[in-house]
DRENDO-1510 file (C-alpha; in Angstrom, 1 decimal, always signed):
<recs>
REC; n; res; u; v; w
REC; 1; UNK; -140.4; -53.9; +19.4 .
REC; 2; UNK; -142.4; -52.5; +16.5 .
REC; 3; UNK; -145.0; -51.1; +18.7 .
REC; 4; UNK; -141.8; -49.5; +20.5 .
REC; 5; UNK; -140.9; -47.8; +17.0 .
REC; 6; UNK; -144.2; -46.8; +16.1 .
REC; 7; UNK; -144.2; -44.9; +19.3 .
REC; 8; UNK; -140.9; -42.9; +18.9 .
REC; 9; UNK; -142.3; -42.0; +15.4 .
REC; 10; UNK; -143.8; -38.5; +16.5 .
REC; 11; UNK; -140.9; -37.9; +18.4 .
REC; 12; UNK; -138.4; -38.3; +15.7 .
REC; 13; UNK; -140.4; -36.3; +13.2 .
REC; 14; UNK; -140.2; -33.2; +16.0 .
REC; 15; UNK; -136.3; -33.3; +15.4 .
REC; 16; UNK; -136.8; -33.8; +11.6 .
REC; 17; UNK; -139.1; -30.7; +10.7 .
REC; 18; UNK; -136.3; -28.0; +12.4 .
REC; 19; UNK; -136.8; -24.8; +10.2 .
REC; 20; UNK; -133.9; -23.7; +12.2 .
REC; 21; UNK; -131.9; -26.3; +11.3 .
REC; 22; UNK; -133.0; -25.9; +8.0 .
REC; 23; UNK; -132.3; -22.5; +6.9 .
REC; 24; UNK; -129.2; -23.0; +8.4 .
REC; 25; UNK; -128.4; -25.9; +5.9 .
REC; 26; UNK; -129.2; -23.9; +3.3 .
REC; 27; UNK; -127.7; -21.1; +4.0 .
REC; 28; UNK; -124.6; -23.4; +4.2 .
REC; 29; UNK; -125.1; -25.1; +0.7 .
REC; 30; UNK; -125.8; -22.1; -1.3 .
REC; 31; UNK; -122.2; -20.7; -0.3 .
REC; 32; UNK; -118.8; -21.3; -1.5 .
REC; 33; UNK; -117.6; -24.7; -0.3 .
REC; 34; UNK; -121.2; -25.5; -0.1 .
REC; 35; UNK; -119.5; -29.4; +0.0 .
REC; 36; UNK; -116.8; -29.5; +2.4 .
REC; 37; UNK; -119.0; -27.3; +4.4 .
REC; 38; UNK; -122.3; -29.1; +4.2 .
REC; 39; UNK; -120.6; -32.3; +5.1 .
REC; 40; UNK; -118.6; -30.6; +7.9 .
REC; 41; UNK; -122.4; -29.4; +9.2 .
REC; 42; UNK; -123.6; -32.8; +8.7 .
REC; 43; UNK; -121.5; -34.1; +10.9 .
REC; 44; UNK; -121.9; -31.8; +14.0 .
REC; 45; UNK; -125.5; -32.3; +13.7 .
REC; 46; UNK; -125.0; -36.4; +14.0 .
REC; 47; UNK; -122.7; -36.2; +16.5 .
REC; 48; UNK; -125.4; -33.7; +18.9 .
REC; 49; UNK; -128.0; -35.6; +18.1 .
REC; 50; UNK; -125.8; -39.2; +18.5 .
REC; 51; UNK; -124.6; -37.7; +21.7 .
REC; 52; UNK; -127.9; -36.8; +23.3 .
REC; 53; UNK; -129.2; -40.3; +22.4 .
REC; 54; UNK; -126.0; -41.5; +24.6 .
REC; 55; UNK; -126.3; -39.5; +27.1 .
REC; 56; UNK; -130.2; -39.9; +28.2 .
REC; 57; UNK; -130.1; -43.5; +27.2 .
REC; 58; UNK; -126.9; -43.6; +30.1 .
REC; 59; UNK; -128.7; -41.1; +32.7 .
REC; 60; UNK; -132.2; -43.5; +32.9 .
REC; 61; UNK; -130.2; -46.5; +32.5 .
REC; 62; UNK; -128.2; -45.0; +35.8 .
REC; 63; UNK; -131.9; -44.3; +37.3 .
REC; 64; UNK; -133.0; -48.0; +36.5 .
REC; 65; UNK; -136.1; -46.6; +34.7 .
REC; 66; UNK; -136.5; -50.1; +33.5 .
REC; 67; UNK; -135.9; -51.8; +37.2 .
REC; 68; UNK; -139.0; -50.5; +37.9 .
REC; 69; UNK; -142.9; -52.2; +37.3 .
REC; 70; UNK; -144.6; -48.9; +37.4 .
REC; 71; UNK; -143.3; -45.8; +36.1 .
REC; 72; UNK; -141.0; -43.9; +38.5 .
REC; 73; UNK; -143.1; -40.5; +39.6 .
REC; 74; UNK; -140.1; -38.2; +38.6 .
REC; 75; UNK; -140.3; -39.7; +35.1 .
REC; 76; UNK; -143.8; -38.7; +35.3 .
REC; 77; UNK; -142.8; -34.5; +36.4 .
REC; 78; UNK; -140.2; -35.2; +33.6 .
REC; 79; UNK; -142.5; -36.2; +30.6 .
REC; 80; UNK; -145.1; -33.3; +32.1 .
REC; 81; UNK; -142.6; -30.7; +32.2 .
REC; 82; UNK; -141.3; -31.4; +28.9 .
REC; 83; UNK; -145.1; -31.7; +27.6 .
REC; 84; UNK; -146.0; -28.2; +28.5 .
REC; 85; UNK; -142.3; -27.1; +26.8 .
REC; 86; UNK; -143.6; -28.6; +23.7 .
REC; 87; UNK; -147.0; -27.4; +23.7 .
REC; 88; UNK; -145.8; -23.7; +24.9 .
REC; 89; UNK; -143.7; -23.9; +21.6 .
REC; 90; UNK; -146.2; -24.8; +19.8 .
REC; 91; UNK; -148.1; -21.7; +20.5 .
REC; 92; UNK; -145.0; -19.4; +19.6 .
REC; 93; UNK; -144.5; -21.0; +16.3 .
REC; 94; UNK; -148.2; -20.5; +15.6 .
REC; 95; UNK; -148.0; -17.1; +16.7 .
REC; 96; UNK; -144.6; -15.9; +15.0 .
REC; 97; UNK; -147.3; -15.3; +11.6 .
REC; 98; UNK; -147.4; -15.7; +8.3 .
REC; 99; UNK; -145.1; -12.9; +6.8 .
REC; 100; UNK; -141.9; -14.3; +8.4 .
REC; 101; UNK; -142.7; -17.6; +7.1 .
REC; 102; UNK; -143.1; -15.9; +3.7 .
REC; 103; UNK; -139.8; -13.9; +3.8 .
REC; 104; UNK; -138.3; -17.3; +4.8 .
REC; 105; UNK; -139.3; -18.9; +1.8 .
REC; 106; UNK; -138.2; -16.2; -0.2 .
REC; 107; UNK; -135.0; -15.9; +0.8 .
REC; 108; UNK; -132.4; -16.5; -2.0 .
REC; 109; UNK; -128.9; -15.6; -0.5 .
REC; 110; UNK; -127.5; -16.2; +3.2 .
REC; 111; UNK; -127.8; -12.7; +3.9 .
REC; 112; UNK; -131.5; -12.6; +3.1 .
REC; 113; UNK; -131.9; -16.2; +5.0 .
REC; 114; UNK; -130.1; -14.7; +8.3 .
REC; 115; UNK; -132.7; -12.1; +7.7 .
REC; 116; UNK; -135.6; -13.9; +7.3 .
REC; 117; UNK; -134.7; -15.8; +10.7 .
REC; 118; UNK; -133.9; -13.5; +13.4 .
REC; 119; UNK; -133.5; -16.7; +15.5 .
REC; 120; UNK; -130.2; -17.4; +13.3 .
REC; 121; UNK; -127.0; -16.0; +14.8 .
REC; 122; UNK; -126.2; -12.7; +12.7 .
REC; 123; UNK; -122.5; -14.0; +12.2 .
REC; 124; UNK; -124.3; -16.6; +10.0 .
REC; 125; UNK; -123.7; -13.6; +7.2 .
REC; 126; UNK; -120.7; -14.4; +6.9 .
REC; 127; UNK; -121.3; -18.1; +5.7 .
REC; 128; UNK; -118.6; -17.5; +2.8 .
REC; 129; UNK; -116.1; -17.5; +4.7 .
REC; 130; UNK; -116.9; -20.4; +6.8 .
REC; 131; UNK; -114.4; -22.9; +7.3 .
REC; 132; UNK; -115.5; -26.4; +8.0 .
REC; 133; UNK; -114.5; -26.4; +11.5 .
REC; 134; UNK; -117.4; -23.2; +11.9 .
REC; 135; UNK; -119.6; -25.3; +9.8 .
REC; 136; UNK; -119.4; -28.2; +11.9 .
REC; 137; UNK; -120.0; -26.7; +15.3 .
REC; 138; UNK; -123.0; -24.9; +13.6 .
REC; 139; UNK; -124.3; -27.9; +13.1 .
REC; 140; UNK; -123.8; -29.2; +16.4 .
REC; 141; UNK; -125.2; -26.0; +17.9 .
REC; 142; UNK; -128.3; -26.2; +15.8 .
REC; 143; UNK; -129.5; -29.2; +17.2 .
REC; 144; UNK; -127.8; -28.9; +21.1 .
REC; 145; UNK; -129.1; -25.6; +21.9 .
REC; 146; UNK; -132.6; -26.4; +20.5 .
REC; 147; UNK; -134.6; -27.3; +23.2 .
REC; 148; UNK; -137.5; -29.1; +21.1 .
REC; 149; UNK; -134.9; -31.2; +19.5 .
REC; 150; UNK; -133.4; -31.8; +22.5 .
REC; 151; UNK; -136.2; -32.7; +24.2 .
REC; 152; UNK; -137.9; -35.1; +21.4 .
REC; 153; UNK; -134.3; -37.5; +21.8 .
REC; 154; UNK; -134.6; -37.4; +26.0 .
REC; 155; UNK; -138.2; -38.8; +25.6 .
REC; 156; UNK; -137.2; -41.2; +23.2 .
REC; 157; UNK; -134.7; -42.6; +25.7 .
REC; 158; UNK; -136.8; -42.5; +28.3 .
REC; 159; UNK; -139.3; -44.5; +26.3 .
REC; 160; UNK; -136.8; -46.8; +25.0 .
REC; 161; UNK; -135.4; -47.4; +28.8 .
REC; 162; UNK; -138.9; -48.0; +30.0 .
REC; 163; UNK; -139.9; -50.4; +27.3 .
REC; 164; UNK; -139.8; -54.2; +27.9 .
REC; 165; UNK; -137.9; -55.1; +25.3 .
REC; 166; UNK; -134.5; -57.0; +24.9 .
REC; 167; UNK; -130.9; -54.7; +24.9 .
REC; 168; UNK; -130.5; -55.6; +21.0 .
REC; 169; UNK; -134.3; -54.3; +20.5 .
REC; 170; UNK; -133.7; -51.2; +22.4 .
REC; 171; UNK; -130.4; -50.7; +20.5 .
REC; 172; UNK; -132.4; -51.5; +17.0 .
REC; 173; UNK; -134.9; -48.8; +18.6 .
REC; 174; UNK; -132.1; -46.1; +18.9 .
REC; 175; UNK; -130.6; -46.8; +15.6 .
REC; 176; UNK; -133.6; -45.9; +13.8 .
REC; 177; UNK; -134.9; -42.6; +15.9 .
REC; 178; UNK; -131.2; -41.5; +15.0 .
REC; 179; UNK; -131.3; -42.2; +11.1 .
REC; 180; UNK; -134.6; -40.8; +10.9 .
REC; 181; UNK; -133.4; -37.9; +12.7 .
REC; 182; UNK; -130.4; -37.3; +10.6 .
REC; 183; UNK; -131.6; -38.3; +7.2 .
REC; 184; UNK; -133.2; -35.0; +6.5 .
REC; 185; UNK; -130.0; -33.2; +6.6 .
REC; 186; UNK; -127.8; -36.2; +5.3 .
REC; 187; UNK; -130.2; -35.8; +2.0 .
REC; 188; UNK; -129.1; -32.6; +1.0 .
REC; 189; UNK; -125.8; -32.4; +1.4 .
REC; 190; UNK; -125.5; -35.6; -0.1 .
REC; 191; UNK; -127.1; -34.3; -3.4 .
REC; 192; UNK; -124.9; -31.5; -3.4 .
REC; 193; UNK; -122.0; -34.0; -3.1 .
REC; 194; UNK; -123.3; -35.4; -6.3 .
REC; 195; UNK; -124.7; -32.3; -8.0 .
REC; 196; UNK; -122.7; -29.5; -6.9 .
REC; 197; UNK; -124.0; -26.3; -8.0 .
REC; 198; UNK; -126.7; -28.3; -10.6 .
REC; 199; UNK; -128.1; -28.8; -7.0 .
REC; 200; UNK; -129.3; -25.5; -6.1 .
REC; 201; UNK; -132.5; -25.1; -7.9 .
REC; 202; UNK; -134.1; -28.0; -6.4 .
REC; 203; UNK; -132.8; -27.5; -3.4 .
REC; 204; UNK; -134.1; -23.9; -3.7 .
REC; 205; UNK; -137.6; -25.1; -4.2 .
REC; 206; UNK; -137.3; -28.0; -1.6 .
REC; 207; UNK; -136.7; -25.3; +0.5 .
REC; 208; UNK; -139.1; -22.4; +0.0 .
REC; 209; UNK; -142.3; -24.9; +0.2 .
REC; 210; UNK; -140.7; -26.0; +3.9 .
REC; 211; UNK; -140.3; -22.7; +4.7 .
REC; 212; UNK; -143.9; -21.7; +4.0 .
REC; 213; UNK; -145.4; -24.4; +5.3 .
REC; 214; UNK; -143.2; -25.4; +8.4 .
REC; 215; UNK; -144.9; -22.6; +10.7 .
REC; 216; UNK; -148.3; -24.9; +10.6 .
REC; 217; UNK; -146.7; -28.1; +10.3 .
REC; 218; UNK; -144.5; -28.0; +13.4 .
REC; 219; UNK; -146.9; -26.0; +15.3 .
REC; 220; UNK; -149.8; -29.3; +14.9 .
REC; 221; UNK; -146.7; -31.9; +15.6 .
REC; 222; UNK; -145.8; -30.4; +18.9 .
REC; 223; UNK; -149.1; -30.2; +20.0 .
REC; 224; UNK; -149.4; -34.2; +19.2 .
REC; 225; UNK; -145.7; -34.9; +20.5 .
REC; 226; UNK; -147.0; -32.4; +23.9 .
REC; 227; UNK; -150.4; -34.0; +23.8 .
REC; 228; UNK; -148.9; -37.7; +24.1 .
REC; 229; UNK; -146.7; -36.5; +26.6 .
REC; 230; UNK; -149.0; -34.8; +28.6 .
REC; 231; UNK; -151.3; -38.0; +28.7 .
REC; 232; UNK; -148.7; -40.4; +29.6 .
REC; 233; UNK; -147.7; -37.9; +32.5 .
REC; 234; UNK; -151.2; -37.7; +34.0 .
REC; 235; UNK; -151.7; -41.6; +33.7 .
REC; 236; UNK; -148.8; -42.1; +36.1 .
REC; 237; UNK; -150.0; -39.2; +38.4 .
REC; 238; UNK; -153.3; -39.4; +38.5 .
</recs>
């Protein structure tokens, strides 16, 4: 069980460090109903990330990954494909350079975030005028058409439907790759609950040193995540 855990660790931090998801989030909380709004984009990202966990845990479980002694070969193909996903995008972040990190971190306003982050829709501008419903599938869209994030929670299914453990271990398992996933986004919004506008500051701050080091960071994790991916992969096929 524990060793189980340990091993979904990596996995879980490539869904925590999202720059995407993060400039988003702030982009969100430094607007007007930065509360209703962060909580609304709270929730769509727990319910993508919830509902991936449900759905790959129900797809291997309908495979009977765990009905077998060995490790079925397509799970093999699976873990390599997504190996070299993760490694590929570990090479593009590397490679998007230095000065977009640093506009990133400098950005004050949404308009200068959406800036900063091509990769952010451009209607994101208009973050003002967001209603909770917009902020709320933004969240959901954040994480579901993210293929790193997507692809960290599929491996930890596949993991936790491969590991001999118990149905209340594997469900212990699942609990914690999801609070560890959402925690990072749960934080903030949840200060600006408390804080309101006495929040931005910090959150300003929290920010621009993730912004200016995320390029690095994420680049070195996906290479580990890839790495132990690839390695499992090539154990099964070779």
């Amino acid at each position: 069980m524990g060793e189980l855990i340990v091993s979904l660790l990596p996995l879980a931090l490539g869904v925590v460090m999202s720059p995407l998801a993060i400039m988003a989030l702030v982009a969100v909380l430094v607007s007007q109903r930065a509360r209703a709004n962060g909580t609304a984009f709270l929730i769509g990202w727990a319910v993508a990330l919830i509902a991936t966990l449900g759905v790959s845990y129900l797809v291997f479980g309908f495979l009977e990954v765990h009905e077998n002694r060995e490790p079925p070969l397509w799970a093999a193909f699976v873990r390599l494909v997504i190996a070299l996903l993760l490694i590929g995008a570990a090479i593009w972040v590397y490679r998007r350079g230095h000065n977009r990190v640093l506009a990133m971190a400098a950005a004050a306003t949404p308009e200068a975030v959406v800036a900063a982050a091509p990769q952010l829709p451009g209607w994101l501008r208009a973050v003002d005028q967001f209603t909770p419903g917009r902020s709320l599938l933004l969240g959901f869209g954040i994480f579901a058409l993210n293929p790193v994030d997507v692809s960290c929670s599929v491996l930890a299914m596949l993991d936790v439907r491969a590991a001999p453990v118990s149905p209340a271990s594997a469900a212990t398992a699942i609990v914690a790759f999801a609070v560890v996933g959402i925690l990072p986004i749960a934080a903030p919004v949840f200060y600006t609950l408390v804080k309101g506008a006495g929040a931005d500051p910090l959150l300003e701050r929290v920010r621009s040193w993730i912004a200016g080091h995320t390029s690095l960071l994420n680049a070195g994790l996906l290479v580990l995540i890839g790495a132990m991916q690839l390695q499992k992969a090539l154990s099964t096929l070779l």
